[in-house]
C-alpha positions as CSV (number, residue, x, y, z in Angstrom):
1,X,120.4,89.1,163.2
2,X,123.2,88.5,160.7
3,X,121.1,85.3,159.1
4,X,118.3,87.9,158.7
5,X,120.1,90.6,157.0
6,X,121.7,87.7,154.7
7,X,117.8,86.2,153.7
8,X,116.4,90.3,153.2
9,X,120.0,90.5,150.8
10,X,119.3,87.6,149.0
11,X,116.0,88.1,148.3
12,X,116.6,92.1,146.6
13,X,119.4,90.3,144.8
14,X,117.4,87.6,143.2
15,X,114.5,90.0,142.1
16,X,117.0,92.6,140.9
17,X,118.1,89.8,138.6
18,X,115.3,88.3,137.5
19,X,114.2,91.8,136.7
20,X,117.1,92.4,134.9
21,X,116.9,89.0,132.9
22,X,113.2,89.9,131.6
23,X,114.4,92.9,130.4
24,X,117.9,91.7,128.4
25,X,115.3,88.7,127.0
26,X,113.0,91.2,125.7
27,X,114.1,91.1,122.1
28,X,114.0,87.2,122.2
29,X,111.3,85.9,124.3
30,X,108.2,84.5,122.1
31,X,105.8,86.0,125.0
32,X,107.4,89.0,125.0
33,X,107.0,89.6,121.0
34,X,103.6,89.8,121.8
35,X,103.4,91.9,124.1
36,X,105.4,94.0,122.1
37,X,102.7,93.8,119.2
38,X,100.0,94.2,121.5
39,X,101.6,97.8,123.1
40,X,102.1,98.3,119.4
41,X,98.1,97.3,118.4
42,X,97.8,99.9,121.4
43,X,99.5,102.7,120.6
44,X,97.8,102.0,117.2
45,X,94.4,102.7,118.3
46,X,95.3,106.2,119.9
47,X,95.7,107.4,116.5
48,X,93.9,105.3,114.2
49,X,90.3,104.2,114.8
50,X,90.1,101.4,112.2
51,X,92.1,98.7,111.8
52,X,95.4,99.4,110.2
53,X,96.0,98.5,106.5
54,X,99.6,96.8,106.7
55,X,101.3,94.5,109.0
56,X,104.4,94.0,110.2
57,X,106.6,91.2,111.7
58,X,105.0,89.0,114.5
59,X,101.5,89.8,113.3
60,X,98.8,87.1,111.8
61,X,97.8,87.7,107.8
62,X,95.0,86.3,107.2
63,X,92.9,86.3,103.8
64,X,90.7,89.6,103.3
65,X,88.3,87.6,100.8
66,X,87.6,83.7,101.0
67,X,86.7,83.2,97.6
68,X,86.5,85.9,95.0
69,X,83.4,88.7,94.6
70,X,80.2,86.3,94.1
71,X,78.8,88.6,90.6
72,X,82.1,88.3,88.9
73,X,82.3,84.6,89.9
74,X,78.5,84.4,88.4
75,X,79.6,86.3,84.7
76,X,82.7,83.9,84.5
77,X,80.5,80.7,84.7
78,X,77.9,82.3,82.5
79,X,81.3,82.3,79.6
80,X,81.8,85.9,79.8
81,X,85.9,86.0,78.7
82,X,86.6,89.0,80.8
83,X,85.6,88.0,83.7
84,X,87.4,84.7,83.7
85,X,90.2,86.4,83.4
86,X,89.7,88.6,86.3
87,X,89.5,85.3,88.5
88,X,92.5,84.0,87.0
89,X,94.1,87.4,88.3
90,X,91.9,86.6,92.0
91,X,94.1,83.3,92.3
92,X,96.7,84.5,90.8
93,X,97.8,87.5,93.1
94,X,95.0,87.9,96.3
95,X,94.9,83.9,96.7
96,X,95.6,82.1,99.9
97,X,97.8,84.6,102.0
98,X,97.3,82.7,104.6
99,X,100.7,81.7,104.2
100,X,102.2,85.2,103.0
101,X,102.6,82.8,99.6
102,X,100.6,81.6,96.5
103,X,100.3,77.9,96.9
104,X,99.6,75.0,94.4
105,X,95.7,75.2,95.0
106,X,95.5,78.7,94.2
107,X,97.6,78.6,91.2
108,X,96.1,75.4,89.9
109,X,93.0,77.5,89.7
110,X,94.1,80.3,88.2
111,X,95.4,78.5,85.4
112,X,92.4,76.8,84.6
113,X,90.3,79.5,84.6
114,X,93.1,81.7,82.5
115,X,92.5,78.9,79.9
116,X,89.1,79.5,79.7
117,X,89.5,82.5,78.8
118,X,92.3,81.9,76.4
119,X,89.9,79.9,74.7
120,X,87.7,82.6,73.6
121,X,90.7,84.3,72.5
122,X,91.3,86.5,75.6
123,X,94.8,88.3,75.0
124,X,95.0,89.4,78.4
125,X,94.5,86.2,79.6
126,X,97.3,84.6,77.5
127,X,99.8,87.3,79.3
128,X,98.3,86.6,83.0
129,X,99.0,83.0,82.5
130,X,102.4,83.5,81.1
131,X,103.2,85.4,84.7
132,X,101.5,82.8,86.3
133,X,103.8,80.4,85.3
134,X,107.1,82.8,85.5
135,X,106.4,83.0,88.5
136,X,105.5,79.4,89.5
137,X,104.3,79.0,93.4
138,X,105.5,78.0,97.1
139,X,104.4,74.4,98.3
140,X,103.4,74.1,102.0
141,X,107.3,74.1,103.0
142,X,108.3,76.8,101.3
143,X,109.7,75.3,98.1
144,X,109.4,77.3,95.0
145,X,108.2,75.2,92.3
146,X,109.7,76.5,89.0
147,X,107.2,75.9,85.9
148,X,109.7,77.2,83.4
149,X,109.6,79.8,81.0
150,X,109.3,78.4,77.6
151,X,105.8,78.0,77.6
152,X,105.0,81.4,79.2
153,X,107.2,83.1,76.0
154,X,105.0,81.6,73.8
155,X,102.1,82.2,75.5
156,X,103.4,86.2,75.6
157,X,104.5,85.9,72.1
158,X,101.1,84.7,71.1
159,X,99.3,87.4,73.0
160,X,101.4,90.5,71.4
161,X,100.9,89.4,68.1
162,X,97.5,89.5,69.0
163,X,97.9,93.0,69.8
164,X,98.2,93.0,73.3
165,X,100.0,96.3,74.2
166,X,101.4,94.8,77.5
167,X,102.9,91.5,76.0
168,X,104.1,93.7,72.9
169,X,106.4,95.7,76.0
170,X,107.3,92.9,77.5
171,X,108.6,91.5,74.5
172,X,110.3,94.3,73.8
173,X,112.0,94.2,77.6
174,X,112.7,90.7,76.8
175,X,114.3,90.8,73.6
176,X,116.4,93.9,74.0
177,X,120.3,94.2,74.6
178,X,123.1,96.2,74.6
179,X,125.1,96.8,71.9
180,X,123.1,94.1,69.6
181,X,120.9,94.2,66.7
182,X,117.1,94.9,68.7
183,X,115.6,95.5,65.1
184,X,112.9,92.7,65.9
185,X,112.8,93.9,69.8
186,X,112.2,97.5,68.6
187,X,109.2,96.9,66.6
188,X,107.2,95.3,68.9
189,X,108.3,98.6,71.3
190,X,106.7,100.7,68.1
191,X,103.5,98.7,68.3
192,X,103.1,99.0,71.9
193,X,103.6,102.3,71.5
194,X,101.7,103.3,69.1
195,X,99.0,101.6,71.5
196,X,99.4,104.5,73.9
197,X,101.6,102.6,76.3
198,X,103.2,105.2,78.5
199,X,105.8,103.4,79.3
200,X,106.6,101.9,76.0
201,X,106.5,105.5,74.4
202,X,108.8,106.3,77.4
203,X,111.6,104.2,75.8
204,X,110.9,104.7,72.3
205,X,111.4,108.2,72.7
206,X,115.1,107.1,74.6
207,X,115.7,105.0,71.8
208,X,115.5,108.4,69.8
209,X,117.2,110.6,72.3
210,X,120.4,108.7,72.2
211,X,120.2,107.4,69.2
212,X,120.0,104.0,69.9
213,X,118.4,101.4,68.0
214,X,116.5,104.5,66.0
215,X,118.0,107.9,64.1
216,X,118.9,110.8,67.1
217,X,116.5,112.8,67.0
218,X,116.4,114.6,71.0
219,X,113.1,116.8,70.1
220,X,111.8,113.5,69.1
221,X,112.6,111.6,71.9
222,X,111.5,114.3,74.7
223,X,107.9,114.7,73.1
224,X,107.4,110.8,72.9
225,X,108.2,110.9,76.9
226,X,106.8,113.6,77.9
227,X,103.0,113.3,78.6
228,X,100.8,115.9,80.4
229,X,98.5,113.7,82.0
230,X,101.2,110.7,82.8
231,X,104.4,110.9,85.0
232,X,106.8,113.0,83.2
233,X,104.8,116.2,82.4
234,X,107.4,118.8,81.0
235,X,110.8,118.9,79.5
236,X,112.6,119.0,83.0
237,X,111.1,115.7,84.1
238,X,111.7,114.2,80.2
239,X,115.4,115.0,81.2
240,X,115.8,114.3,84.3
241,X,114.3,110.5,82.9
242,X,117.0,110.4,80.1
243,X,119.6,111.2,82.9
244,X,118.3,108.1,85.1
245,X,118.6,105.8,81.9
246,X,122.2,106.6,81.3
247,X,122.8,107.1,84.8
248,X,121.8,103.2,85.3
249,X,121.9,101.8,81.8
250,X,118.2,100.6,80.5
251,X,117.8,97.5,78.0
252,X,119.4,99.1,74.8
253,X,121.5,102.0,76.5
254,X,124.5,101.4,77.7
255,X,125.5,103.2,81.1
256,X,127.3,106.1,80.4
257,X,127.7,108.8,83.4
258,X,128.9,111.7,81.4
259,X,125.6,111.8,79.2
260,X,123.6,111.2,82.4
261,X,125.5,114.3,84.0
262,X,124.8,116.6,81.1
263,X,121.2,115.4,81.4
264,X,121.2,116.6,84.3
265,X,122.5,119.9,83.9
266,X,120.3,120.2,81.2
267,X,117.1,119.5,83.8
268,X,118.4,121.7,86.2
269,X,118.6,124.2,84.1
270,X,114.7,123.7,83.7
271,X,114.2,124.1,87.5
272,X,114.1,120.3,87.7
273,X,114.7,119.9,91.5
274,X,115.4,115.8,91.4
275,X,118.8,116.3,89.0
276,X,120.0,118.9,92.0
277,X,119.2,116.4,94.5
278,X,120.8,113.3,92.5
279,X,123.8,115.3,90.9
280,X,124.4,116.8,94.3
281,X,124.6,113.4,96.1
282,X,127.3,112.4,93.7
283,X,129.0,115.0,93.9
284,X,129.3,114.4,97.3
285,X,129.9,110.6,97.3
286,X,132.0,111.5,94.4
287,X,131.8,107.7,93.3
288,X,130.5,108.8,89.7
289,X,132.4,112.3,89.4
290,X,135.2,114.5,90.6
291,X,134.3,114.6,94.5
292,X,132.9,118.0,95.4
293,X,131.7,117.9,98.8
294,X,131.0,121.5,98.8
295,X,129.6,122.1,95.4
296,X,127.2,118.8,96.5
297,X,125.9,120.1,99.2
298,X,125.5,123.2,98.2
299,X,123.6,121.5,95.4
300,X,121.1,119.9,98.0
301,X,120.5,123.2,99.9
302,X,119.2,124.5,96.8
303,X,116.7,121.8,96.6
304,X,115.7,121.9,99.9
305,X,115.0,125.4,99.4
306,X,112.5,124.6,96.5
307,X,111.0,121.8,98.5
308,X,112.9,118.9,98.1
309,X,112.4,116.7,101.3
310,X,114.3,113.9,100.2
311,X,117.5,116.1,99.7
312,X,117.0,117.7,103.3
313,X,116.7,113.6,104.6
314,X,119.7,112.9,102.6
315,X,121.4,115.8,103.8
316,X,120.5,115.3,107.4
317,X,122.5,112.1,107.3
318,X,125.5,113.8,106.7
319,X,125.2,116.6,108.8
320,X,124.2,114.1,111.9
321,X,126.6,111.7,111.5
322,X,129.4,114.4,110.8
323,X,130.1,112.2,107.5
324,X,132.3,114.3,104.8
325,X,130.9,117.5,106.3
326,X,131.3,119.0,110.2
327,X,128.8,117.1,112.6
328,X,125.8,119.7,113.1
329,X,123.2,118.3,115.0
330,X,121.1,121.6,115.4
331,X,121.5,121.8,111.3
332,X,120.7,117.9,111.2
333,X,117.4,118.4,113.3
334,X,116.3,121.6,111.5
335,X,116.2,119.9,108.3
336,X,114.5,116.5,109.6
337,X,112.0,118.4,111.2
338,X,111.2,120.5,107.8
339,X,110.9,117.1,105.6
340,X,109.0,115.7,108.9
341,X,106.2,118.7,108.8
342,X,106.3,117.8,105.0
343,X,104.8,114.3,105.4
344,X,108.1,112.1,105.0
345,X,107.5,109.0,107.1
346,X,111.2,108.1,107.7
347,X,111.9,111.8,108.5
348,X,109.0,111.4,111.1
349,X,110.7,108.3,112.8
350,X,114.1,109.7,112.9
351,X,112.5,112.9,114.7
352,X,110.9,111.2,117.2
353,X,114.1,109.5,117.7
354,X,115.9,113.0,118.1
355,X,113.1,114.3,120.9
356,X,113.9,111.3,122.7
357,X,117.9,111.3,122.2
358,X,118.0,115.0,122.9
359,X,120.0,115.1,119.8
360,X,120.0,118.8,118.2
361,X,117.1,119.6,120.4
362,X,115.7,119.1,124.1
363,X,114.4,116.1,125.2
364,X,110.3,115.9,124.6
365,X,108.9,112.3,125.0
366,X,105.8,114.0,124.4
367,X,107.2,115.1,121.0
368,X,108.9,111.5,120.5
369,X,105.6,109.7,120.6
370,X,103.7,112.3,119.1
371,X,106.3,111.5,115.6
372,X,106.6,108.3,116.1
373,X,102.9,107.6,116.0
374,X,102.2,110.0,113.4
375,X,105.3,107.5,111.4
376,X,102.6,104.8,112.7
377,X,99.8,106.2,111.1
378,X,101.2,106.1,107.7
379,X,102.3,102.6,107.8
380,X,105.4,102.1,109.4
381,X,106.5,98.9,110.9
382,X,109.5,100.0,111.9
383,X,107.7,103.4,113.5
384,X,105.4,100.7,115.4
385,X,108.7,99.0,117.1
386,X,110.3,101.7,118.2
387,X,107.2,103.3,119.9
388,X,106.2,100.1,121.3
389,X,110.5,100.2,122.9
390,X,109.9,103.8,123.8
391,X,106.6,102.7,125.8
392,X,108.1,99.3,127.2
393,X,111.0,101.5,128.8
394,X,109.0,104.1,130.6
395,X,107.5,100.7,132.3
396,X,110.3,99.5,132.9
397,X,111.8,103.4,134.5
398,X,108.6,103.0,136.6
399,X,108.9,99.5,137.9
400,X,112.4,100.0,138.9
401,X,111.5,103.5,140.8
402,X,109.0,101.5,142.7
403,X,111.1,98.5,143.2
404,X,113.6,101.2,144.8
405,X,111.1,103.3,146.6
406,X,109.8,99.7,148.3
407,X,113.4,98.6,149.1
408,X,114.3,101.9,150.6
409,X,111.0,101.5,152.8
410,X,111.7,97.8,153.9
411,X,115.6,98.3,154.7
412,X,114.3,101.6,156.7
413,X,111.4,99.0,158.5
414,X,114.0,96.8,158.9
415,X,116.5,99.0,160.6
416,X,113.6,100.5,163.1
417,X,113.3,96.9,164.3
């Protein structure tokens, strides 16, 4: 009788454990990556019906396109310069993925046809090749093979002087300093701009708000960023840019946090709500400026209240982890929920992750995959592994409640005879 009990014992021990070993290997085990991107493939198809655009670790890329589209390929043969310059941007950039890399083949064929179109005096061309070989290519194990840049400079200078609005930036970018004569590096940012180069006109019109490299004229400057139908569309979002530049320094402008600050201001003062969030948050770092914990977040509610979702994710943080301010979980998953129902992804994930922690609110694990897969749905990888943990340990709850409701049987069987 003793014998028996001993063999029954042994028996609940060693499945307990090897239970218990499949689930502490879960994050290691080869076999168990896949099923965790196949509960994540899943979960997937629940919300999307099509394949999803993006991958994420532990998934196969594979090449969209074997060879590039069949009519362009056609017009390139035929000599059309345009078009060989397209394929040279095929290779160049939607090549073999295979391999998550552009590889020798692929770049060998970009260059050569790049050079045909260089040959019928494609600008464009002359700058794609000069990235092409900035940025060289991966061999088969993963070693970058570095082309060098002297020849892509002269290939970039040769296409701005042709009048290439693009190369004409980048030598600009290139050529440009702190503190040093950029006479040279500024006119090619005049011709570029004069091009209608957004971005080029962007920092021209710096160059004249701070007086750098070009006469201060602020009126100047603003109306050269500014541009209706572009990114910056009114004066708020012109200062709120010139804020950023000092803020981080940019090519010819020296870093200089007091001018950012009263860039700021200046924006907020325009209703620009991205200053309020940005001043606020260092304010409340108080890494750049006098710490001001209240001021800051005070700062942030403001924004929040004109519909800044990043300032309530921001704040959230703060409130959640009790970091400078008192811990506030209710507060913390007010706010995450309002950026959430505003379509931020990571506000989505870390609401799911407060329905299923019970953290400022109820437990819901309806709610927690409802969030999480709606973090899924617009792309998240990280979204697709904590849903895919969330379903793996309801299996596991409901594996281990039989296990116990079999064991309970068996010892009562057991007993009775």
């Amino acid at each position: 009788m003793l014998l028996k009990r001993i063999a029954v014992f042994s028996f609940i021990l060693s499945f307990c454990l090897s239970f218990v070993c499949v689930s502490n290997s879960f994050a290691g085990s080869d076999d168990d990556s896949n099923k965790i991107i196949s509960t994540m493939q899943k979960e997937i198809r629940l919300i999307s019906p099509k394949p999803t655009p993006f991958l994420c670790p532990g998934e196969n890329i594979k090449r969209v396109e074997n060879f590039p589209p069949v009519e362009l390929m056609k017009k390139a043969k035929a000599g059309d310069s345009d078009a060989q310059k397209q394929i040279g941007d095929w290779y160049a950039w939607h090549g073999d993925l295979k391999h998550g890399y552009r590889n020798k083949e692929d770049f060998q064929r970009a260059e050569k046809w790049y050079k045909k179109s260089i040959k019928h005096g494609n600008a464009a061309a002359e700058l794609g090749l000069a990235y092409l070989y900035l940025y060289g290519y991966f061999d088969k194990k993963g070693k970058y093979a570095d082309y060098g840049t002297q020849s892509a400079m002269s290939l970039v200078k040769s296409s701005a002087n042709k009048g290439n609005a693009e190369a004409q930036y980048f030598m600009w970018v290139k050529l440009s300093k702190e503190g040093q004569d950029n006479t040279e590096a500024v006119k090619w940012l005049e011709k570029a701009a004069d091009q209608g180069l957004e971005v080029a006109k962007q920092d021209l019109g710096m160059c004249y708000a701070s007086g750098s490299d070009k006469p201060k004229d602020e009126q100047k400057g603003l109306d050269l960023i500014i541009n209706k139908e572009g990114e910056i569309k009114d004066i708020a979002e012109a200062e709120h840019f010139i804020g950023l530049k000092y803020l981080y320094s940019h090519h010819n402008i020296q870093r200089d946090v007091g001018k950012a600050v009263s860039w700021f201001e200046r924006a907020i003062a325009h209703g620009d709500i991205n200053s309020l969030r940005v001043l606020g948050s260092m304010y409340i770092e108080g890494k750049e400026v006098h710490q001001d914990v209240e001021k800051g977040v005070a700062m942030m509610e403001k924004a929040i209240e004109q519909g800044d979702h990043m300032a309530a994710i921001n704040l959230t943080y703060l409130y959640k982890e009790g970091f400078l301010v008192s811990k506030n979980l209710s507060k913390a998953f007010d706010l995450t929920f309002q950026s959430a129902t505003g379509g931020k992804t990571r506000a989505m994930i870390d609401l799911g992750e407060m329905y299923c922690l019970g953290a400022g609110v109820d437990k819901n694990k309806k709610e927690c995959v409802n969030w999480l897969q709606r973090a899924v749905g617009q792309g998240s990888c990280e979204a697709q592994v904590k849903l895919a943990n969330v379903v793996d340990q309801e299996e596991r709850a409901s594996r281990a409640k039989a296990f116990q409701k079999a064991w309970v049987e068996m010892m009562r069987d057991y007993e009775q005879k």
